[in-house]
N, C-alpha and C positions, 0 to 999 in steps of 0.2 A: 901564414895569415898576414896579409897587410895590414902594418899599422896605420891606423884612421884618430888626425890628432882633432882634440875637440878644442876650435876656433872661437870663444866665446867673446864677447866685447866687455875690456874692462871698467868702462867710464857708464856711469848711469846719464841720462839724459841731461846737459845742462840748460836750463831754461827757467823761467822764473815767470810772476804777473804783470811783466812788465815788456818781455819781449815783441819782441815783434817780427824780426827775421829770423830764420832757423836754419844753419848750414845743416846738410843732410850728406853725406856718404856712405860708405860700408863697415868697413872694419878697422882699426889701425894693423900693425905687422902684427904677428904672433909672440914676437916677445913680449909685446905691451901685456899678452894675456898672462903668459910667464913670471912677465916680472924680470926676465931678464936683459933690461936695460941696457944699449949702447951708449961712450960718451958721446954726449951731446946731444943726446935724449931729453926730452923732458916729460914728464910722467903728467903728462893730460893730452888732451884732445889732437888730435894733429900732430902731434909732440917729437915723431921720427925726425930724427936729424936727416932722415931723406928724402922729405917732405920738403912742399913748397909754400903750403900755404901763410904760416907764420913768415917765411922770409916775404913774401909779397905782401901782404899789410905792413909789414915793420917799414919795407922801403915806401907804401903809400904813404902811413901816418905816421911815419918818423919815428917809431915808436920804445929805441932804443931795447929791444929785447934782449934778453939773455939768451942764449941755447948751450944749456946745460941742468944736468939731475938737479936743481935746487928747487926749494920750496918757492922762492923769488921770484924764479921762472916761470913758475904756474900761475902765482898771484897775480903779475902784470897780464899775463895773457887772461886770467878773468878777471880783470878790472877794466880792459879793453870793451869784452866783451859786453859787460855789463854796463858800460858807459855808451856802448854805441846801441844797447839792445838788442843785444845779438845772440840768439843759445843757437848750442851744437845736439842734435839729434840723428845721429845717425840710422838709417834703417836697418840696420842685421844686429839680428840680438845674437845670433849663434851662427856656425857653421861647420862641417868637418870638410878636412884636408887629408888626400894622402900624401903631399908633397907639401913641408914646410915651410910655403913661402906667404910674400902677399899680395899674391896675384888674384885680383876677383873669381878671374874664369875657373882657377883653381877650388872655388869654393860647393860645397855639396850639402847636399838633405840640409838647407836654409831655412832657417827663423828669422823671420820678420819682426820686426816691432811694428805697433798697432801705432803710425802715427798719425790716423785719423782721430784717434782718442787724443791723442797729447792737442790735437788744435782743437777739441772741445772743450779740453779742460785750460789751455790758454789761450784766450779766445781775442787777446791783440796781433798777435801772429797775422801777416799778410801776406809775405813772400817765402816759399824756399828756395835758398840757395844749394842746387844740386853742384857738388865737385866728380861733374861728369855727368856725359852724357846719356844715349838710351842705348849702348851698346852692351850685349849682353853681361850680367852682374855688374852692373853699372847700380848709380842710386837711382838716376832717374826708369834704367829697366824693372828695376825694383818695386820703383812706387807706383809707377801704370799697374805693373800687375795687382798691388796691394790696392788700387782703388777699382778693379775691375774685380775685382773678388765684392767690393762692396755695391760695385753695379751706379757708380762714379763715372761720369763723362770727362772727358783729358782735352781742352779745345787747344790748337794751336793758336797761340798770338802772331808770334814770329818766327821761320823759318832759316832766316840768320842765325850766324853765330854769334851771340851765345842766345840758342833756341831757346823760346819763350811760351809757355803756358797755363791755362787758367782753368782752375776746377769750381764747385761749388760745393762745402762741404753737406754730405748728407744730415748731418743733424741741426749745425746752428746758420744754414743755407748762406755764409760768408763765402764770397769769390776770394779765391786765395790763389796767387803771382805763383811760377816757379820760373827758373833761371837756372839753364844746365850750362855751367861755365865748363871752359876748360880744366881739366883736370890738374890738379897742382903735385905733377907728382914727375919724376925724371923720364917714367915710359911717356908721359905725354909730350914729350922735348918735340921729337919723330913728329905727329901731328901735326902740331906748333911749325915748325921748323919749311911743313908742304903746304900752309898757307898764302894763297896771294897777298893776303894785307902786312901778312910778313915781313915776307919777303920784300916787296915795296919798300915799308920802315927799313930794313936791313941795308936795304941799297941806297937809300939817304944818310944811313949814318949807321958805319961798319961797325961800331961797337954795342948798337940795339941786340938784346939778346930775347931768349926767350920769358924769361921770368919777368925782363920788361913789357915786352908783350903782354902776360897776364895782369902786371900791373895794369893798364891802363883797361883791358876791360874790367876787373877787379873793382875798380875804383870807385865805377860808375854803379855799383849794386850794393856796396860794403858801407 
């Protein structure tokens, strides 16, 4: 019989009455569920030391981080967030895996979180920031479906990268921003890496990399 590991998300929602952006993705790696921690982990949101996102804020807002297991570590990253009005909601409450890794497409018989509820109940929220696009198990593949279950229209704003669009929520009818950035994650390098606007930078100036790249769209939503 295949074993079928149960992918659960260890972080409850961070957000508060105050926020206003909501980063949205999927799951952190399976350790995080485990508890079995790499160094240079850090035990919150994003927290994989293979992870991109905290090295791109730190290099935008200077922000001297830590990467590593301490309590330190967590605090600056939600004092960040809470000073810029920023919660983390990710869409996947659950998932199984038959293969240990943390690859989205890997993921199976998926629980959603209801996060048309969490923008009722915090109702300054105006943008999500998706890390990543609508490719399938994506957040943003995610939350079309989850607003097409509620019979929710998805308009496009902008067809550029980083794809832009605008919902109306069905109960407190507030228009609510999303923004499917680039994914901050090393499989996203490859993507990154076959862009013109890249590429272009790249060739002005040979030590532009990728994670500066997301820096500067980063910048502009954070």
């Amino acid at each position: 019989m295949q074993y079928v590991f149960k992918h659960t998300h260890p972080y409850e929602p961070f957000i508060n009455n105050t926020t206003q952006k909501l980063i949205v993705g999927t799951l952190p790696p399976p350790r995080f569920t485990t508890g079995e921690l790499k160094e240079g982990d850090v035990d919150f949101c994003y927290g994989s030391r293979d992870g991109q996102l905290w090295t791109i804020l730190d290099s935008i807002f200077n922000l001297n981080l830590k990467f590593e297991s301490s309590t330190e570590a967590i605090e600056q990253r939600k004092d960040f967030l809470r000073n810029r009005k920023i919660g983390v909601c990710d869409i996947v409450a659950s998932a199984e895996r038959e293969k240990i890794d943390a690859s989205d497409i890997g993921m199976q018989n998926i629980e959603l979180r209801d996060i048309l509820s969490y923008l009722e109940k915090y109702t300054n929220v105006h943008t999500l920031l998706f890390t990543g696009g609508n490719s399938k198990n994506g957040p943003e593949y995610f939350f079309r479906k989850h607003l097409k279950e509620h019979s929710v229209f998805f308009m496009r704003i902008s067809n550029e990268v980083p794809r832009i669009h605008e919902f109306s929520h069905p109960i407190t009818k507030k228009v609510i921003r999303t923004v499917s950035l680039i994914a901050p994650s090393g499989a996203a390098n490859r993507a990154v890496g076959s862009l013109k606007s890249y590429k272009m930078m790249k060739l002005k100036n040979p030590t532009f990399n990728t994670v500066d790249f997301r820096a500067l769209q980063y910048k502009k939503y954070f």
